[in-house]
C-alpha positions as CSV (number, residue, x, y, z in Angstrom):
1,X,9.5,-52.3,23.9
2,X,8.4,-51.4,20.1
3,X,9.0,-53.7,17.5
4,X,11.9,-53.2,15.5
5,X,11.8,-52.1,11.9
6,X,12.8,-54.8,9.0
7,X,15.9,-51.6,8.7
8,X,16.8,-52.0,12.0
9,X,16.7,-55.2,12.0
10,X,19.0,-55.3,9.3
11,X,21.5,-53.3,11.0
12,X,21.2,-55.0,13.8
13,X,22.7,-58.4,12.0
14,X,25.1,-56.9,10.4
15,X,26.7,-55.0,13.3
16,X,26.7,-58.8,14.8
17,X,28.5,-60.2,12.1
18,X,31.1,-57.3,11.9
19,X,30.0,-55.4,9.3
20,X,30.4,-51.8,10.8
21,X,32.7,-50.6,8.4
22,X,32.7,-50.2,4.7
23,X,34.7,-53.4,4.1
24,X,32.1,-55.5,6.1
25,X,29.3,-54.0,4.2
26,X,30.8,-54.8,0.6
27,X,31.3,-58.2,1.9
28,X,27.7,-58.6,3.0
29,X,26.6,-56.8,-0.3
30,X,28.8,-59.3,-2.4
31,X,27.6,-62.4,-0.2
32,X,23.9,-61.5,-1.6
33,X,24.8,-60.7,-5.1
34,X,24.2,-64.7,-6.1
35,X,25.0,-63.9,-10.0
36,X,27.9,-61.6,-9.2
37,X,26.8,-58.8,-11.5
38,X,27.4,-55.9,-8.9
39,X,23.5,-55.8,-7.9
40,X,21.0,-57.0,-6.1
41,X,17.4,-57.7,-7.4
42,X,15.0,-58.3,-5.0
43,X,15.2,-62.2,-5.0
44,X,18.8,-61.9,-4.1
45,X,17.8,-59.4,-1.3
46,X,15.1,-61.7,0.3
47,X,16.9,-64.4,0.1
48,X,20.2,-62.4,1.7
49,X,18.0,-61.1,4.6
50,X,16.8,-65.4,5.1
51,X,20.6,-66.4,5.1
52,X,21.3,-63.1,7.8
53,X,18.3,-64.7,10.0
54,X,16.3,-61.8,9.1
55,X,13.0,-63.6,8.6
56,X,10.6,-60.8,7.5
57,X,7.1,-60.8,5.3
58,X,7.4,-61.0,1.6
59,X,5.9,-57.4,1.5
60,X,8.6,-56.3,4.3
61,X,11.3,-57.5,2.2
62,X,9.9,-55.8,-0.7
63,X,9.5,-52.7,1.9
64,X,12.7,-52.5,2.9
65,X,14.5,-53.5,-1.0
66,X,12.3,-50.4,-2.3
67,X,14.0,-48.2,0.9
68,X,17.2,-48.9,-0.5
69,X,16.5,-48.9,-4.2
70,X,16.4,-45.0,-4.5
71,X,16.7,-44.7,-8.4
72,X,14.2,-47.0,-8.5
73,X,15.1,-49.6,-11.5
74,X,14.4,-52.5,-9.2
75,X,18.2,-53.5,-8.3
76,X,20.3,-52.2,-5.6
77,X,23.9,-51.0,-6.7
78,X,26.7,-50.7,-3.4
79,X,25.8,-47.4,-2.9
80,X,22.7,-47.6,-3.2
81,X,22.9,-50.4,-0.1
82,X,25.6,-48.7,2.0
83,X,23.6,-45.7,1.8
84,X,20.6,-47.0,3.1
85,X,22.6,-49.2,5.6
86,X,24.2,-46.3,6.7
87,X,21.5,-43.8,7.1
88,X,22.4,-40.1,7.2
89,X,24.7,-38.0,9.0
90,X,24.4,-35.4,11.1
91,X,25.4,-31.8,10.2
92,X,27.9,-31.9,12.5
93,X,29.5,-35.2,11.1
94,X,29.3,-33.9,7.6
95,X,31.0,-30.7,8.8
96,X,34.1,-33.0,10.3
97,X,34.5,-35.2,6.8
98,X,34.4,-32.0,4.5
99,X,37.3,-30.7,6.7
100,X,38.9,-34.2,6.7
101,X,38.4,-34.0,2.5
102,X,39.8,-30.6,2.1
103,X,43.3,-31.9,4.3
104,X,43.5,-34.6,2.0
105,X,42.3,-33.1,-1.4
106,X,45.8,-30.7,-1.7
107,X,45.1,-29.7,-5.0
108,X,41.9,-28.4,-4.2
109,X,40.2,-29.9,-7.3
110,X,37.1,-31.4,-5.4
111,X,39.0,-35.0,-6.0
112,X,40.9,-37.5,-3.7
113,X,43.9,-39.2,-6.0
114,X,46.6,-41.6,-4.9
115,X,48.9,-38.0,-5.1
116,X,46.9,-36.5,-2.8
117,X,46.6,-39.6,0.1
118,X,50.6,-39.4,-0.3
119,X,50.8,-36.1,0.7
120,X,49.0,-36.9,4.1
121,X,49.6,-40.2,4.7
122,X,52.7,-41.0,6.5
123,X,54.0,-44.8,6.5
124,X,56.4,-44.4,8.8
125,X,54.6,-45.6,11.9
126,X,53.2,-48.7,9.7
127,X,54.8,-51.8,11.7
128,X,56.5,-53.6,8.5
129,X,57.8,-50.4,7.5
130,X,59.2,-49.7,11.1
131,X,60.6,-53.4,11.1
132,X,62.0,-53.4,7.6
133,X,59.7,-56.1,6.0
134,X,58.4,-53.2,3.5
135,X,59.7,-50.0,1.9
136,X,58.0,-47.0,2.2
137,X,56.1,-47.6,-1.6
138,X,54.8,-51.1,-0.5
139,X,53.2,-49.9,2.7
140,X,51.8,-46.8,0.5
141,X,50.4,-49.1,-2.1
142,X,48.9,-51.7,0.6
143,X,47.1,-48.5,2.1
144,X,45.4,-47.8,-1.4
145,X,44.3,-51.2,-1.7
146,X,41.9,-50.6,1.2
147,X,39.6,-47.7,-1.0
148,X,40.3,-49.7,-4.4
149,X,41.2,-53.3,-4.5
150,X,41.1,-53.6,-8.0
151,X,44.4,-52.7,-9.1
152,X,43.8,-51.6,-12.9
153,X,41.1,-49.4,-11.7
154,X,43.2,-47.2,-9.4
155,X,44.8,-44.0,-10.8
């Protein structure tokens, strides 16, 4: 059996720690930002990967960081990470989200906004809804929570 790459490695832990989705990721991504600016420099990194039990070579670490940091100023932004986390998709995959975006985008003006999910997203199944714990508008505004916690940044 080959030896598996510091990447693979990495994506290895984090699928073991529940980190397949986006929300896991960001968590992993926040657990390594030490200083809490939003990046990661490589110390951060290296020292993420130790604390994940990925134990790799100072010049893997460094490897892998510069795999990730595409722009290449030497810090890693969440995109920058997920993207390299996630790897790319296939055609076939990218085919199926466009569709998905174009459902949801009912203005057609190339952006998602909080009008936009409404008009798709229906609350009705959502279990405090269908119990009466929440109205219609709290269920709503829980579900936009989960692409933008930060209140006073959402639309």
């Amino acid at each position: 059996m080959a030896a598996k790459t510091p990447m693979e490695k990495l994506r290895e832990q984090c699928l073991k720690r529940g980190a397949s989705g986006i929300k896991g990721l960001g968590r992993t991504f926040r657990i390594m930002d030490d200083d809490g600016n939003k990046s990661l420099n490589l110390e951060e990194f290296g020292e993420g990967l130790s604390d994940y039990g990925i134990n790799l070579k100072p010049e893997e670490v460094k490897e892998l960081f510069n795999t990730f940091d595409k722009d290449g100023l030497g810090t890693l932004c969440f995109d920058e990470f997920l993207m390299g986390l996630r790897g790319s998709m296939s055609e076939g995959r990218q085919n199926i989200v466009k569709k998905a975006f174009e459902k949801v985008d009912k203005t057609g003006d190339g952006q998602i906004t909080p009008a936009d999910i409404k008009g798709v997203y229906n609350v009705k199944e959502h279990q405090k809804y269908k119990n009466g714990e929440w109205t219609e508008e709290q269920c709503y505004m829980e579900f936009l929570k989960t692409f933008e916690p930060d209140e006073s940044k959402r639309d």
